[in-house]
MIZAVO-903073 format. One record per atom (N, C-alpha, C): residue in one letter; x, y, z. Coordinates in steps of 0.001 Angstrom, whole numbers, padded with zeros to 6 digits, always signed. Example, Ala and Ser with C-alpha at 12.3 -4.5 7.8 and 13.67 -1.06 7.14 Angstrom:
residues 2
a+013190-005690+007800/a+012300-004500+007800/a+013200-003300+007800/s+012850-002250+007080/s+013670-001060+007140/s+012900+000030+007870/
//
This chain:
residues 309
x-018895-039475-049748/x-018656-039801-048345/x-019513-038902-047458/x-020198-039326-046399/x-020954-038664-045196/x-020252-038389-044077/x-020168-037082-044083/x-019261-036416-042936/x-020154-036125-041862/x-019960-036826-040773/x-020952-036498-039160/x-020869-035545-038784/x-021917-035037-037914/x-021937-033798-037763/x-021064-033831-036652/x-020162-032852-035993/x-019183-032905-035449/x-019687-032984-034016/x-018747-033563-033150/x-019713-033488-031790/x-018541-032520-030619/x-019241-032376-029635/x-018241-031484-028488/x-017169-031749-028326/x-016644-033243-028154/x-015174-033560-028192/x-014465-032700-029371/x-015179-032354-030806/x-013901-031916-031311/x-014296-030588-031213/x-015403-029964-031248/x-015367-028212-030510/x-014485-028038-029103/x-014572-028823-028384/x-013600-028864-027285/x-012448-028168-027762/x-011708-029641-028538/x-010296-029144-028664/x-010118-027816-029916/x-010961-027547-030383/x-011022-026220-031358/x-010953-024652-030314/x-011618-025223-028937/x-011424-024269-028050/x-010431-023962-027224/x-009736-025119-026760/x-008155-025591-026105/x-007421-024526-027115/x-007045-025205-028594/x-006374-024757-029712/x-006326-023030-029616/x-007546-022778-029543/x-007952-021044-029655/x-007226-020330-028075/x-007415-021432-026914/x-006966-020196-025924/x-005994-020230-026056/x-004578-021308-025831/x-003558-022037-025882/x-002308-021667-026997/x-003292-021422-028345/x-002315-021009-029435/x-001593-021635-030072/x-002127-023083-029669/x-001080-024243-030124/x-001715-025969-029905/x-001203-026295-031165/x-001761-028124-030613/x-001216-028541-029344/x+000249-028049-029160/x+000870-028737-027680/x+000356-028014-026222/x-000134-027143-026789/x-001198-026429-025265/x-002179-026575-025200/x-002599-026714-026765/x-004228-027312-025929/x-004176-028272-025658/x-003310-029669-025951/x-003368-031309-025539/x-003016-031044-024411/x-002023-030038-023951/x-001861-030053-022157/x-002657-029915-021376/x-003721-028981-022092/x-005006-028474-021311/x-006025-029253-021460/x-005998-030240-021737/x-007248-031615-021926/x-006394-032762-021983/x-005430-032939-021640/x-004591-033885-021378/x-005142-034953-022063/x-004551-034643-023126/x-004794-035918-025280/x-003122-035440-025195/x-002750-036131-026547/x-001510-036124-026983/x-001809-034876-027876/x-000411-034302-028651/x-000163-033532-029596/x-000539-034081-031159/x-000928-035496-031680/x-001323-035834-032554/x-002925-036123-032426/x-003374-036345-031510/x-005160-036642-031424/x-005656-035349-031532/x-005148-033981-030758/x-005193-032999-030804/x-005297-032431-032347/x-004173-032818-033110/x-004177-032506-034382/x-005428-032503-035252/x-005520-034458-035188/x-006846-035246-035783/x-007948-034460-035270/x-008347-034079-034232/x-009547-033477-033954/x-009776-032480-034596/x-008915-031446-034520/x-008984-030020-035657/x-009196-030326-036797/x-008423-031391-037611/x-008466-031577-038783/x-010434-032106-039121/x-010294-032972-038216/x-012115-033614-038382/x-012621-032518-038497/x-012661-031317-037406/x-013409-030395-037260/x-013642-029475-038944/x-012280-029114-039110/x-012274-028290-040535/x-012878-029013-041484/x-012949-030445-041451/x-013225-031852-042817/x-014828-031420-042302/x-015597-031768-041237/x-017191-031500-041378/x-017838-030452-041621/x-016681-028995-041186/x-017278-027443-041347/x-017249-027315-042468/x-016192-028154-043591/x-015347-027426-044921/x-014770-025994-044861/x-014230-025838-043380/x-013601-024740-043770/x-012363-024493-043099/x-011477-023407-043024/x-009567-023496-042192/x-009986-022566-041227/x-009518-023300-040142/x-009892-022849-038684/x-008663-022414-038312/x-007145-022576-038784/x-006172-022053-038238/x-004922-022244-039135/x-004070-021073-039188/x-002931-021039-039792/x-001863-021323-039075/x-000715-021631-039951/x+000635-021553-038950/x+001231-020217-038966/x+001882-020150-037585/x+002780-018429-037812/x+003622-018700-037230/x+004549-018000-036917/x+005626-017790-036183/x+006069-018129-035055/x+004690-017742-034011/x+004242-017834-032918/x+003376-018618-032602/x+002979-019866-033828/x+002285-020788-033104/x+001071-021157-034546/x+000085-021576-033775/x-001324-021276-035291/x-001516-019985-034298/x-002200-019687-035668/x-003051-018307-035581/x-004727-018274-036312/x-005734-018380-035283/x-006897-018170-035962/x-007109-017973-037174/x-008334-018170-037548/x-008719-017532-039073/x-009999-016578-038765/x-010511-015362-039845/x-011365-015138-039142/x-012664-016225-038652/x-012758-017191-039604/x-014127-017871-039607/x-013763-018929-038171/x-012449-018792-037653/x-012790-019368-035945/x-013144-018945-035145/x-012690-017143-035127/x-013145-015951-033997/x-014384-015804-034402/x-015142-016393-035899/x-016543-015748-035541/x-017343-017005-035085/x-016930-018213-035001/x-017469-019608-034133/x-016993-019179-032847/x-016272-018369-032444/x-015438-018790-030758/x-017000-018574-029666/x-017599-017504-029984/x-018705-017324-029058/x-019784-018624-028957/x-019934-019308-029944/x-021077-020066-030229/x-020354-021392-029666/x-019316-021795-029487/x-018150-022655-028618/x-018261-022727-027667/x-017849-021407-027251/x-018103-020736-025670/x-019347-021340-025124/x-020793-020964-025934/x-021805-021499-025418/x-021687-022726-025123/x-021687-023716-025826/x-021618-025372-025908/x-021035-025719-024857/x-019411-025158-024818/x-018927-025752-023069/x-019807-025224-022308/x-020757-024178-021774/x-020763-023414-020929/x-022248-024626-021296/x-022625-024972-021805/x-024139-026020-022050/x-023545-027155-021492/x-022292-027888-021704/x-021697-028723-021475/x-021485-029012-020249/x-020644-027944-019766/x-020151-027889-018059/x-021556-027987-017651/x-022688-026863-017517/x-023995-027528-017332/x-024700-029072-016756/x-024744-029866-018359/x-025222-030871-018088/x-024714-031709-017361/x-023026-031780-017406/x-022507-032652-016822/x-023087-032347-015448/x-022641-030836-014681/x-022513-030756-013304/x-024234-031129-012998/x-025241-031139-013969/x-026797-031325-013737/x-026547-032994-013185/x-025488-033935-013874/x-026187-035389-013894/x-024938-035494-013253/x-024077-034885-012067/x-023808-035569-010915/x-023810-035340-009831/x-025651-034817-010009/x-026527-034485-008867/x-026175-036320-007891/x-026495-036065-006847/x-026354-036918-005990/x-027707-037241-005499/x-028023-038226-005157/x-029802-038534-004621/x-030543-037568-003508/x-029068-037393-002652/x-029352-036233-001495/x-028795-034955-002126/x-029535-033843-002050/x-029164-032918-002704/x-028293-032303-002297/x-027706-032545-001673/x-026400-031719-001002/x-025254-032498-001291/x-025133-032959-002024/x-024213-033992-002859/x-023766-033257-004330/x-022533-033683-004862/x-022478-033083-006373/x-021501-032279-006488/x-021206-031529-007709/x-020308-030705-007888/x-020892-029085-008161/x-019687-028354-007634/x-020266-027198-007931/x-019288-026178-007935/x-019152-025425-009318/x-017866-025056-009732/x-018093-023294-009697/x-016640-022548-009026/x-016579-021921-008271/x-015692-020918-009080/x-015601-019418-009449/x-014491-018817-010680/x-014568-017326-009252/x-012709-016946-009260/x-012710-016433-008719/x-011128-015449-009466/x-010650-014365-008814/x-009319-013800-009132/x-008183-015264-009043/x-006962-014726-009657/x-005963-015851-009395/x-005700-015908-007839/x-005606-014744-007431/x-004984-014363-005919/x-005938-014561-005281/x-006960-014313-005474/x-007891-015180-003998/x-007988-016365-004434/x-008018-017503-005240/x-008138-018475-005463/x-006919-019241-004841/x-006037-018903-004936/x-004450-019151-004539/x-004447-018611-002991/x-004451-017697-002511/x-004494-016914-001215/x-005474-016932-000251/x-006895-017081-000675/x-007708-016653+000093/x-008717-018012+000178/x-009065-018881-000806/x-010218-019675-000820/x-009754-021214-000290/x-008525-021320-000838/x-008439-022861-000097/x-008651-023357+001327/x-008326-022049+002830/x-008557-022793+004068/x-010351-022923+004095/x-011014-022202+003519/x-012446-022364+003300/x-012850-023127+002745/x-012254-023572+001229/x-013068-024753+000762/x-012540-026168+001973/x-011379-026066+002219/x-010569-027087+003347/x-011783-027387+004522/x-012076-026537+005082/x-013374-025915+006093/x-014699-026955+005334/x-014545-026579+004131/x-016280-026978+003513/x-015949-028277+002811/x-015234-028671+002735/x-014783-030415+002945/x-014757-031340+004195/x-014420-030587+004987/x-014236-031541+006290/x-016093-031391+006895/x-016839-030679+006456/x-018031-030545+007078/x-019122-031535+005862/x-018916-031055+004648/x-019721-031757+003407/x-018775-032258+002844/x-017833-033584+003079/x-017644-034300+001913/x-018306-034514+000659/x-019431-034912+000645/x-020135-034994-000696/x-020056-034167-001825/x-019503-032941-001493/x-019606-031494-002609/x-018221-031446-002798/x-017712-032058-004307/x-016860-031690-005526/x-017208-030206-005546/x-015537-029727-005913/x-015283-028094-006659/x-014608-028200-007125/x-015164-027651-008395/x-014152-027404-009500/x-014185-025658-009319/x-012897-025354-008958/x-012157-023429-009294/x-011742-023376-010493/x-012165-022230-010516/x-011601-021259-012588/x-010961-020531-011551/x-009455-020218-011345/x-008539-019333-011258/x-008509-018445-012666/x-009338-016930-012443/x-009645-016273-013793/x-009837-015000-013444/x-008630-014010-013912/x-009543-012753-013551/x-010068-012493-014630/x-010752-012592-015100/x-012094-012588-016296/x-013104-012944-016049/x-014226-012038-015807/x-015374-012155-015260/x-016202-013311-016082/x-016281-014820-015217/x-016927-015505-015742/x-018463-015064-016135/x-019000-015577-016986/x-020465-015199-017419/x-021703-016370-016495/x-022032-015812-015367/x-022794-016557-014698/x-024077-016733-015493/x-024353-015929-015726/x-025828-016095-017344/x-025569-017457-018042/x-024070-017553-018389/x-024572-018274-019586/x-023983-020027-018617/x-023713-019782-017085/x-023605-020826-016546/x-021943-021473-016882/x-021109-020603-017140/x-019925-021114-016966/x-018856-021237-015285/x-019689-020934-014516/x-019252-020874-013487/x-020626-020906-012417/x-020665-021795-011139/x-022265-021922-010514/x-022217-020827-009517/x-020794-020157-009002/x-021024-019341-007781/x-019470-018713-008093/x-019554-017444-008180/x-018718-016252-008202/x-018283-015377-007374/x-016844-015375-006608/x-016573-014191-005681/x-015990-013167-006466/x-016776-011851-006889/x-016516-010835-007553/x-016346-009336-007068/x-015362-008702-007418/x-014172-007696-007044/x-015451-006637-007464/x-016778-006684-008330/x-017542-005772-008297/x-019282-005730-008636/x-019673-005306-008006/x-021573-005545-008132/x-021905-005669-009345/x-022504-007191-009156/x-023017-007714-010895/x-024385-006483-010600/x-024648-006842-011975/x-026292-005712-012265/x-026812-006165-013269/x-026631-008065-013145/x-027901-008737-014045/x-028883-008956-012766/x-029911-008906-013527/x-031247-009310-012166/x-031732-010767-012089/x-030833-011339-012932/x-031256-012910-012834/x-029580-013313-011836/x-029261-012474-011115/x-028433-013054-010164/x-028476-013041-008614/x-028183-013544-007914/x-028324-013432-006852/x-027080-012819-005702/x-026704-012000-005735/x-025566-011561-004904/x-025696-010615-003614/x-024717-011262-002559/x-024632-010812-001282/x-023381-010299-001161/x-023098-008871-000793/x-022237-007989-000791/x-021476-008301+001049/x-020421-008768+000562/x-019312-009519+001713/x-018764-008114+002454/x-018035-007354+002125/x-017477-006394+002133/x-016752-005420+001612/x-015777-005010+002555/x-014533-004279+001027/x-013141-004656+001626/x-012386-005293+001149/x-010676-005792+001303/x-010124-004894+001155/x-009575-004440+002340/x-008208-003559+002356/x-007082-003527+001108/x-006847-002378+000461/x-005245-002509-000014/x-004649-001667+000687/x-003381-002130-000158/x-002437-000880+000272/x-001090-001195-000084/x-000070-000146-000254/x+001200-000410-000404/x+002479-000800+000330/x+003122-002218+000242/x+003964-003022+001361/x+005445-003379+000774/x+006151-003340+001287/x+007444-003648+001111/x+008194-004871+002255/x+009213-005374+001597/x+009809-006652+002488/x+011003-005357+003461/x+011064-005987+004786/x+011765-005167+005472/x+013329-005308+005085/x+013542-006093+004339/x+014895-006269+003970/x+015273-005038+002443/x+014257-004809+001438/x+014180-003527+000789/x+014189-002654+001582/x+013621-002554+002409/x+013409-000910+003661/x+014406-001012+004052/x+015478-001477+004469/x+016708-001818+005435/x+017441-001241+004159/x+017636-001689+003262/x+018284-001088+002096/x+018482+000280+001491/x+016844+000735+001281/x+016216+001586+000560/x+016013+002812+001559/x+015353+002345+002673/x+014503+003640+003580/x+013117+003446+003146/x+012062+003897+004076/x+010975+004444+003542/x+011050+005625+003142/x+010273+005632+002225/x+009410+006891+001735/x+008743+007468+002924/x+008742+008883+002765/x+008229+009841+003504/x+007107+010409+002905/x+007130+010127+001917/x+006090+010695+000744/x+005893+011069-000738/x+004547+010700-000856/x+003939+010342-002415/x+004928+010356-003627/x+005642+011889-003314/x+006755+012109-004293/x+007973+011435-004342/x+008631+011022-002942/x+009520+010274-002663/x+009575+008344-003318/x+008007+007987-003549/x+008109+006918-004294/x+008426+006624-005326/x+008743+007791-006402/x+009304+007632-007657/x+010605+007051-007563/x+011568+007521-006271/x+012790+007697-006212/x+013207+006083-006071/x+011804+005032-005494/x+012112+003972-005449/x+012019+002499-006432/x+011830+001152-005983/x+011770+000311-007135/x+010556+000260-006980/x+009463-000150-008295/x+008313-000102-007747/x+007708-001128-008522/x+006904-001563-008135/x+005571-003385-008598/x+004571-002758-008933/x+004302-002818-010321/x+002894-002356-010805/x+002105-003638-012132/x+000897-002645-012340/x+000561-003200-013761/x+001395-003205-015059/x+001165-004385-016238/x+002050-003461-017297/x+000484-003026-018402/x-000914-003666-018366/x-001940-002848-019018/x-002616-002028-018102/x-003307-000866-018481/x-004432-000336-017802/x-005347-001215-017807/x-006280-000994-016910/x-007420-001650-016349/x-008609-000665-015911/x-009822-001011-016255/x-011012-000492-015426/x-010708+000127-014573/x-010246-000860-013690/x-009743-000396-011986/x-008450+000629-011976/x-007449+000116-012525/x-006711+001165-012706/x-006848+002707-012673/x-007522+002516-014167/x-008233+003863-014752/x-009003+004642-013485/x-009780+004186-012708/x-011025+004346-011720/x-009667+004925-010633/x-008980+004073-010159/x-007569+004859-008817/x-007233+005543-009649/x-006685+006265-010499/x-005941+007493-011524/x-007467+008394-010983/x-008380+008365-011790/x-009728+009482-011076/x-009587+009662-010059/x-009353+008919-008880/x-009803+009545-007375/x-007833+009901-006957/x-007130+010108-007708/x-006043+011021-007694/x-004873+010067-007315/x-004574+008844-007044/x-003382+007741-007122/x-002850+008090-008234/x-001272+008453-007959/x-000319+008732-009282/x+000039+008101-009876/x-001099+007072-010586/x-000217+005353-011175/x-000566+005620-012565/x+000833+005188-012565/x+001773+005437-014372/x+002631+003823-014866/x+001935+003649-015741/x+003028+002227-016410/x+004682+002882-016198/x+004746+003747-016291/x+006113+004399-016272/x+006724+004281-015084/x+006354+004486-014117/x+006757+004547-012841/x+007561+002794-011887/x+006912+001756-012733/x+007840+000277-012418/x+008891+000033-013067/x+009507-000796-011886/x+010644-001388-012408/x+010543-003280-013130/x+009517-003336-012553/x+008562-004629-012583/x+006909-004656-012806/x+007255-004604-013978/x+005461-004778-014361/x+005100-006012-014933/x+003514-006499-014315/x+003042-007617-014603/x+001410-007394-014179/x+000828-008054-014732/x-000681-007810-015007/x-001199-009030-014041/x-000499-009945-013641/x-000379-011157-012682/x-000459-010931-011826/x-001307-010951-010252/x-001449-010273-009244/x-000864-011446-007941/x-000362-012324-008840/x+000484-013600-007754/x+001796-013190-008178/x+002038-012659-009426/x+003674-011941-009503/x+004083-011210-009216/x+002961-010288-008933/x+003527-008903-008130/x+003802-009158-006239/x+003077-009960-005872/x+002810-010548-004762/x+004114-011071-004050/x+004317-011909-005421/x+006034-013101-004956/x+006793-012104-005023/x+006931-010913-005511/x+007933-010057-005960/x+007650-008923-004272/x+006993-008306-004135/x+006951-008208-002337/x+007411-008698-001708/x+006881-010299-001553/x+007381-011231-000494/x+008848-011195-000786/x+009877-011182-002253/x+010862-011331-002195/x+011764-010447-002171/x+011537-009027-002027/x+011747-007909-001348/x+012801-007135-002774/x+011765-007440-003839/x+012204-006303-004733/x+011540-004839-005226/x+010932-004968-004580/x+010394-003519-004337/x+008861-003423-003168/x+008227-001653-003747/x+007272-001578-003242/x+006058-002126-004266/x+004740-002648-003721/x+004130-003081-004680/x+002303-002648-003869/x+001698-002965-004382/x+000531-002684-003880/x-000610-004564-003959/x-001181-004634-002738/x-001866-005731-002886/x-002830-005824-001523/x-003693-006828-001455/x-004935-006606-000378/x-004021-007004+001006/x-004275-006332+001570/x-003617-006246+003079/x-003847-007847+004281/x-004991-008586+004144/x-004854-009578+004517/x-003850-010368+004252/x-003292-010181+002894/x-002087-011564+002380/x-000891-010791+002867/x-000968-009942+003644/x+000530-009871+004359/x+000235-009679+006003/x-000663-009582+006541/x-000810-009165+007397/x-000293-010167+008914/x+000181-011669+008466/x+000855-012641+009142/x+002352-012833+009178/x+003057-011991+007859/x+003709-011773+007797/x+004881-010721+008388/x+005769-010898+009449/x+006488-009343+009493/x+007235-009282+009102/x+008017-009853+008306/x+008725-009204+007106/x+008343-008113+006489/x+006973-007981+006308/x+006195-006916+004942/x+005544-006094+005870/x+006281-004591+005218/x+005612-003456+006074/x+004689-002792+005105/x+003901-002395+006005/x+003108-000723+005203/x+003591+000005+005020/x+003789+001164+003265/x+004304+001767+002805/x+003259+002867+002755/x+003130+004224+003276/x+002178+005359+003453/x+000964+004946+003443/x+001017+004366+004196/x-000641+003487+004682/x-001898+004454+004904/x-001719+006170+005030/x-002213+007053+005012/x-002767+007445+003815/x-001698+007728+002782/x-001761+008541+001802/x-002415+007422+000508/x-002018+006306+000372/x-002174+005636-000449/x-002788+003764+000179/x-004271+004207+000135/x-004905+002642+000305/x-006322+003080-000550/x-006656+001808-000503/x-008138+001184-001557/x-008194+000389-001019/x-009635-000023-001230/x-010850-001214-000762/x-011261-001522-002288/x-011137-002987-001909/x-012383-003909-002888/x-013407-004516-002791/x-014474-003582-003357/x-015786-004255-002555/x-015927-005693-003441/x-016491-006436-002545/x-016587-007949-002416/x-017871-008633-002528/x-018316-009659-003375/x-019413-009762-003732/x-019194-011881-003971/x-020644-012358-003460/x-020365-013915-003393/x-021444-013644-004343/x-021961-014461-005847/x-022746-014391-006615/x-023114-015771-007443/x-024448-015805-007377/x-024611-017509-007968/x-026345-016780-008785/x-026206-017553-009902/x-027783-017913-010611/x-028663-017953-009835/x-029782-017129-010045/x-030823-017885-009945/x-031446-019179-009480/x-031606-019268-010225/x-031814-020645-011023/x-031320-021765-010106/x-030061-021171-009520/x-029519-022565-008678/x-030011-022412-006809/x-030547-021590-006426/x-031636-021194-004911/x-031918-022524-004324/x-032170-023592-005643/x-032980-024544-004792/x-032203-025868-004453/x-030866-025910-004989/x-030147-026620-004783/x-029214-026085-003814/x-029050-027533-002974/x-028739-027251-001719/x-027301-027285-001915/x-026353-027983-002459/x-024763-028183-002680/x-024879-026570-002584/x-025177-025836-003756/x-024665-024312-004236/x-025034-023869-002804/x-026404-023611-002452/x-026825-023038-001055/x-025528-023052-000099/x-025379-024535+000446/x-023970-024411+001308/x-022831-023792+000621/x-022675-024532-000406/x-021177-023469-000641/x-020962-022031-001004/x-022092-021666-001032/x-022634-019872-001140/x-022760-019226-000100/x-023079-019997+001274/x-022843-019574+002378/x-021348-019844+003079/x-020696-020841+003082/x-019482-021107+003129/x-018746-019967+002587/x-018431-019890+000924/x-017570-018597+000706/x-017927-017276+001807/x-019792-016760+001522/x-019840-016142+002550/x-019091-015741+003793/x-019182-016823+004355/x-018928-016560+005831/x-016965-016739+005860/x-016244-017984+004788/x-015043-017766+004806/x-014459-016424+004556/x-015106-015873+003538/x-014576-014172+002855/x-015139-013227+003972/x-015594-013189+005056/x-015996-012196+006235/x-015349-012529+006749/x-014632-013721+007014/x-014130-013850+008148/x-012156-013225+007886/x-012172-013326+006612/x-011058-012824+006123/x-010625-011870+006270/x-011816-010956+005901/x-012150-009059+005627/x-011905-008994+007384/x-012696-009153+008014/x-012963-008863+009659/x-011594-009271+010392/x-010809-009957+009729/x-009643-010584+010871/x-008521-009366+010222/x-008905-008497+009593/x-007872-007677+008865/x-008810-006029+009750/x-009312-006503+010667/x-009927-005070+011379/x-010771-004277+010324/x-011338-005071+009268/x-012565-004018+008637/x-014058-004626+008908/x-014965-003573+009069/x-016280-004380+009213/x-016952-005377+008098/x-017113-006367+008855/x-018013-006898+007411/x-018990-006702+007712/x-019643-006287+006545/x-021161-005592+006559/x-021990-006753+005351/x-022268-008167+005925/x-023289-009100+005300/x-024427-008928+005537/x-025091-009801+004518/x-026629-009668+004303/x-027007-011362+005035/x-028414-011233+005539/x-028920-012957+005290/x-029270-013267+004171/x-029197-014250+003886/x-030502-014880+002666/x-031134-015105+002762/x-031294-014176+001355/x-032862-014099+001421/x-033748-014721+000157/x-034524-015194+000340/x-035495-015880-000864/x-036023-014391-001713/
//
């Protein structure tokens, strides 16, 4: 019998399977059933001749010989997403799709009255958002334009430095009514507190410049920066987050707004490669000017660049 060589539909779902952990999550996430889902894996292992996944406890569990395909996968969608978004170029070039990877919380918080903004002006321009804090790989084209929390330093990119977003630490006035403020640094132990539950880069980086942040110190930890968020708004403790997403709010006060704030410098970033297409152009200036206008209505300077060729 002649086994075909396998095509993207079933690397697809070999990739669903791998993030997901499961036939019934990845069919959710490509919306197939839980049995086509199956058949596809199975094809996949029948043309490789080899077991791409075990059962466990907790679901399938990789084999090694899937984690050492996952990168070469990775590529194919990231070739994939590509061609597609190449062939639904529009005749006028300002037509088409053009897909956009950002934090969960600005994607959720910060980008929709802007893309809202860059719809009512260019209908023609489809977006597809990656809600991801995982730095998409603009190199390898899995994402066409990136708002990033820190200065890329590939030189095949193009990035214009937006500003830096306020943080800082806020509480619902109905905890303060309860609790009291803190008077100081030391006095926050004494309270409930919203943190990370892993270290992080960033983390690590506030611990250096002397912020006393300890996994130990919450009562609520989550690595989710929309859970720590809802958990503010719903006034179970103090938590830390960018100062624009409360700043409409008076319910939510500033908690030692002195002693304890950070900035995130802010960065809009697209390929190369994509300069000459006009869809990306507008919507690269759009984020632009939506994310200044964000930073600036929160009383910090935005300090933008023009574009430049």
């Amino acid at each position: 019998m002649t086994i075909q060589e396998p095509g993207w539909d079933l690397y697809r779902a070999f990739l669903a399977v791998l993030e997901e952990g499961s036939l019934s999550g990845g069919a959710r996430s490509l919306g197939l059933t839980q049995p086509t889902m199956g058949r596809q894996i199975e094809a996949l292992e029948l043309a490789l001749g080899v077991k791409l996944f075990t059962r466990s406890q907790t679901g399938l569990a990789a084999t090694d010989t899937a984690l050492t395909l996952r990168p070469f996968a990775e590529s194919l969608r990231a070739t994939a997403n590509a061609l597609r978004r190449a062939s639904t170029d529009a005749s006028a070039n300002s037509g088409g799709t053009v897909r956009i990877t950002a934090s969960e919380v600005v994607c959720v918080e910060v980008l929709p009255p802007i893309l809202t903004a860059l719809r009512e002006t260019h209908p023609a321009i489809k977006i597809e958002l990656v809600a991801s804090n995982r730095t998409q790989d603009l190199l390898q084209r899995d994402a066409d334009i990136a708002v990033r929390m820190v200065q890329p330093s590939q030189a095949a990119l193009i990035a214009r430095r937006i500003g830096a977003i306020p943080l800082g630490l806020f509480a619902h006035r109905r905890y303060l009514d309860l609790h009291g403020m803190p008077a100081s640094i030391a006095e926050l132990r004494q309270h409930t507190l919203i943190g990370f539950d892993q270290e992080t880069n960033y983390i690590r980086a506030m611990q250096k410049r002397g912020l006393p942040l300890s996994r130990d110190m919450f009562s609520l930890s989550a690595d989710n920066q929309l859970v720590q968020l809802a958990a503010i708004r719903a006034g179970y403790g103090i938590g830390m987050c960018q100062a624009g997403l409360v700043k409409h709010n008076p319910d939510l006060s500033p908690v030692l707004p002195a002693a304890l704030k950070d900035e995130l410098e802010t960065w809009i970033v697209m390929h190369e490669d994509l300069r000459s297409s006009e869809r990306c152009r507008i919507t690269f200036d759009a984020l632009a000017g939506g994310v200044s206008r964000y930073i600036t209505d929160n009383d910090q300077p935005a300090r933008t660049a023009p574009w430049t060729d």
